[in-house]
N, C-alpha and C positions, 0 to 999 in steps of 0.2 A: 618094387623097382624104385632108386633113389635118382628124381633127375636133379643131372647138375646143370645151374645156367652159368652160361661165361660171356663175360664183356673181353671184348679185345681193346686196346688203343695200340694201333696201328695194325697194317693189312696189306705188309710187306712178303718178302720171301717167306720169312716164320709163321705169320697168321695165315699165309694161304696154302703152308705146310702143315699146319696143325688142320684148317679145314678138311684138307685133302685125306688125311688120316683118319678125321673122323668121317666121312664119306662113303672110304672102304671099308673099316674098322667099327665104324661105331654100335651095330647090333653086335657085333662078336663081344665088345667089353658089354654090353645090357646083356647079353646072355652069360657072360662067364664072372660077370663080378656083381650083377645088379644094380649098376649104375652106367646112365642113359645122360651122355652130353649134349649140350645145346646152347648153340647161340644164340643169345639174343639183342648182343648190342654190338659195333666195330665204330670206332672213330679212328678217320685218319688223316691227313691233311694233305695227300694227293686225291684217294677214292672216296673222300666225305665220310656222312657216316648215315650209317640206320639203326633203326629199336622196334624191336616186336620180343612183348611180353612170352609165347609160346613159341619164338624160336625162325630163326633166317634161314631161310631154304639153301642150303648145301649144296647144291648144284648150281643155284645160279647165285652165289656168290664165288662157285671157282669161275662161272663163264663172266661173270665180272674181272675176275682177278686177270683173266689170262688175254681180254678184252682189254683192259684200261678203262674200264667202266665207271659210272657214278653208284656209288651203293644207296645214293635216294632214291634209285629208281624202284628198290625192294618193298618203300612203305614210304609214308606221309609221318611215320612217327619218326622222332631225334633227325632229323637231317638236318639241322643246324648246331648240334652236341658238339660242343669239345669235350674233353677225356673228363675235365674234372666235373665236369654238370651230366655227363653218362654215369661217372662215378655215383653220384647223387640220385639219382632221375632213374637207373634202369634194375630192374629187380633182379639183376645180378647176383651169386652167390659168389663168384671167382673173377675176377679180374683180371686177366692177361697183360702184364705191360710188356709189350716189344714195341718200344718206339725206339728213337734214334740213340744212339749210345754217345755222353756225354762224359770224358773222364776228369776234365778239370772244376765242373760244379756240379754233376750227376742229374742236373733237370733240365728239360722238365719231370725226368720220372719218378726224382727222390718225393715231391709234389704229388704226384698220382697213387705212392703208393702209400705215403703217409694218411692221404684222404679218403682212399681203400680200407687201410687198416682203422679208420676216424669209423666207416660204416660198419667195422664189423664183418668185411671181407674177407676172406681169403685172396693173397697174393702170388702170382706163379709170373716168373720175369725171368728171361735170356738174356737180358739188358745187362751189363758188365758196370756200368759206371755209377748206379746206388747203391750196389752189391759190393764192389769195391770200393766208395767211401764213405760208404754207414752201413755195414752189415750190422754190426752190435747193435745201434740203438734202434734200427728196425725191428731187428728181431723182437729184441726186449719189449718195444712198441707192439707188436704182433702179440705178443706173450700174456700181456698185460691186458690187452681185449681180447683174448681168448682165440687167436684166431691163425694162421701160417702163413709161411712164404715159401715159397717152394721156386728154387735157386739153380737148379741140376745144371740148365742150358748155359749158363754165362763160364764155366769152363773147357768143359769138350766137348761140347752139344747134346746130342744125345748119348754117348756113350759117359753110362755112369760112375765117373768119379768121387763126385761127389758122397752119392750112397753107398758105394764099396767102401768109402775110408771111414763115413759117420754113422755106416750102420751096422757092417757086415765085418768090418775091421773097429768094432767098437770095444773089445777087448782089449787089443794090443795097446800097446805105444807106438805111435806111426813119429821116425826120432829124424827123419828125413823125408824130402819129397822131390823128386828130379824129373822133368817130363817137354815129350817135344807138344807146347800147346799152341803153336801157331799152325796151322796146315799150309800157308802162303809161302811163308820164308824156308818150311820142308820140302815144298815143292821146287823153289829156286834151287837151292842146294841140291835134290836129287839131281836136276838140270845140269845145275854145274858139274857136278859129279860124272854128265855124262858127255862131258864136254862141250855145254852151252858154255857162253859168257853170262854175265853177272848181267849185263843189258838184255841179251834174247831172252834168258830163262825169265827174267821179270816180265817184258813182254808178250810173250806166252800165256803167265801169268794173267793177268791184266784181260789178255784175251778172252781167256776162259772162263771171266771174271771170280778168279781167285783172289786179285787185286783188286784195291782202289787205283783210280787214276792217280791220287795222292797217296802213295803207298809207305808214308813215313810209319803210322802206327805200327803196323807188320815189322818192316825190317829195320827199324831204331829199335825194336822191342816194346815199344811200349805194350801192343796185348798183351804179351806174355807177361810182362809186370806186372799189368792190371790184374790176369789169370793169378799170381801169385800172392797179391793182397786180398783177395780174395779164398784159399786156400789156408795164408796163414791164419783167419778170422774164423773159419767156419771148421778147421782140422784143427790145429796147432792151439785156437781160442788167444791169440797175438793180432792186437788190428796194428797193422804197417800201415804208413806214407807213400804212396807211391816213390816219391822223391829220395826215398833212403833207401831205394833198389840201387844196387851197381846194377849198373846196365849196361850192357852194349850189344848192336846192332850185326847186321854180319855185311854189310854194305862195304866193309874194309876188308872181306876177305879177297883175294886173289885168287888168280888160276894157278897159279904156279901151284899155290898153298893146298889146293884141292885137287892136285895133280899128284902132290908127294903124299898126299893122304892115302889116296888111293892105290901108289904103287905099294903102299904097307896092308892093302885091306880097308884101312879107316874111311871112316863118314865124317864130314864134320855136317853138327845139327848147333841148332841156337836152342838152348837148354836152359828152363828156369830150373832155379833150385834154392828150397829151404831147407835150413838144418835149423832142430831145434838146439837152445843153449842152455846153459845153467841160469839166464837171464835172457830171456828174450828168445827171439829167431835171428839169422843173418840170412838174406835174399838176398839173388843176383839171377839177372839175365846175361848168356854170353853165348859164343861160336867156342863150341869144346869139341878138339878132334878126337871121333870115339875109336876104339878099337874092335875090330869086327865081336869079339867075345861081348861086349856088352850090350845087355839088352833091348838096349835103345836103337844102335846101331844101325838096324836092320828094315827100321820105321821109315818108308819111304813114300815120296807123294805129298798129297794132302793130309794123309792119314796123322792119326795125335798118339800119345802114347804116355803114362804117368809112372812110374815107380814111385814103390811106397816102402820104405827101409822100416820096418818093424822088429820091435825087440821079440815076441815069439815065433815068426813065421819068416823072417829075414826079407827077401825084397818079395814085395809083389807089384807084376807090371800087368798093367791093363791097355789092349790096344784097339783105338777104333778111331770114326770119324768124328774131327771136330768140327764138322760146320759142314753146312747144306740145308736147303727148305726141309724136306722131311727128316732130316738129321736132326734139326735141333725143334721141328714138329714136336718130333715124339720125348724131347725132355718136356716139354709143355705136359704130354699124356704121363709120362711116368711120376710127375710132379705132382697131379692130379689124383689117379689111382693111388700114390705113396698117402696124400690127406686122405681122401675118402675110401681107401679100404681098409685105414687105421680106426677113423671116425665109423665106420658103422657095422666092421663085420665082427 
């Protein structure tokens, strides 16, 4: 039996989805793959942090979680850690970064995982904004000291994109990429679609907490951007600028617009899309009214959805949830199992 230890920094929706998962879950992967997860360190700057070398009781850090609890209260050991001196300090084999997502300087996590990767960690992060503007030289950094990062969550959570197109579609040519990767601005539009206004449906939103109260990132596009400099780096092997996305938002859609959509069938979705070039890739985020025949179409809700345009198998679309605590828990677990049942079986 191979145990893994894992440090988390931070101890939000994601950490106490990944908890939770291990909870229910975690004798079924010790029985079915012979590796046994364990935490043993969380820093976070609302729940504090704790460190115990053989591992933080499961249960009372979900009644933590679900409490608004201090996680000092588990042990005497790290309750004054921040991320980079747990990095340092706790006998961690994997490092979880899900902290706050930052896309115009990427830290503090570009920091965490550099320092990660400095010990000889393995890295596993949802976190969109290091991933999207240093995938390469992280990686290469990883590479170099022998060690991973595992990236699954930061585009459709747990439904895997990522590992369908870099591992399982590693034959092909993947010569295009088109996908609804917001689930907020899908949900608005189904909304709209069903005859909300562009206010209710985001209020809704919001309510459900599918929104931020500041819900510019969602619907100016920027996730989806972020989602697609990230895709063009780790598929396509092209690192983009955010800033060289055409982008646009669907905040300028109209009812009228999603009325005539509809008398024809059509959906309109906000749609990133890369096409590879004879030089480069060309990205864009936009509102494209689909026509019921196409794939996408039909993706409603929150729910995400990717096409992948390949020279031997023509399109292949994958559809699932892009975000939620256990949703993007389990890219944490798949990330996981992906290193260590390469590493040891």
């Amino acid at each position: 039996m191979q145990t893994v230890r894992l440090a988390l920094i931070g101890f939000g929706n994601v950490g106490q989805g990944l908890v939770q998962i291990l909870y229910n879950k975690g004798d079924t992967y010790a029985e079915n793959f012979g590796l046994r997860f364990i935490i043993v360190a969380i820093t976070d700057l609302v729940y504090g942090s704790a460190y115990n070398p053989e591992g933080l009781d499961l249960f009372t850090l979900l009644k933590i979680g679900s409490e608004h609890g201090n996680l000092s209260q588990l042990t005497s050991q790290g309750n004054n850690w921040d991320a980079l001196t747990m990095i340092s300090q706790s006998n961690a084999d994997v490092i979880v970064e899900i902290s706050y997502t930052n896309f115009e300087t990427g830290e503090p996590a570009i920091s965490h995982i550099r320092a990660a990767i400095g010990r000889q960690k393995h890295v596993i992060t949802s976190n969109k904004g290091p991933i999207a503007l240093k995938y390469q030289e992280l990686t290469e950094l990883a590479r170099a000291r022998k060690v991973k990062i595992g990236v699954e969550g930061t585009v459709m959570s747990g439904t895997p994109a990522l590992n369908l197109s870099t591992k399982l579609l590693a034959g092909t040519e993947i010569r295009r990429i088109e996908g609804i990767l917001n689930g907020t601005t899908n949900f608005i539009l189904t909304k709209m679609g069903n005859g909300a206004s562009y206010a209710e449906a985001l209020a809704e939103a919001q309510e459900r907490g599918y929104a931020e109260v500041d819900p510019t990132g969602d619907v100016e596009g920027f996730d989806t951007a972020g989602k697609l400099v990230i895709l063009s780096s780790a598929i396509m092997s092209t690192p983009l600028d955010i800033k060289q996305i055409d982008r646009v938002g669907i905040i300028d859609i109209t009812e009228n617009e999603i009325e005539q959509a509809k008398q024809n069938g059509s959906k309109w979705k906000l749609i990133g899309k890369l096409e590879k070039l004879e030089h480069g890739v060309r990205a864009s985020v936009k509102p494209v009214c689909l026509p019921p025949s196409h794939p996408l179409a039909n993706v409603d809700d929150v729910m995400n959805a990717i096409t992948f345009n390949t020279d031997l198998l023509g399109d292949v679309t994958l559809i699932g949830p892009g975000a939620g605590r256990m949703e993007t828990g389990y890219a944490i677990i798949c990330d996981l199992l992906g290193i260590y049942r390469e590493e040891y079986e």
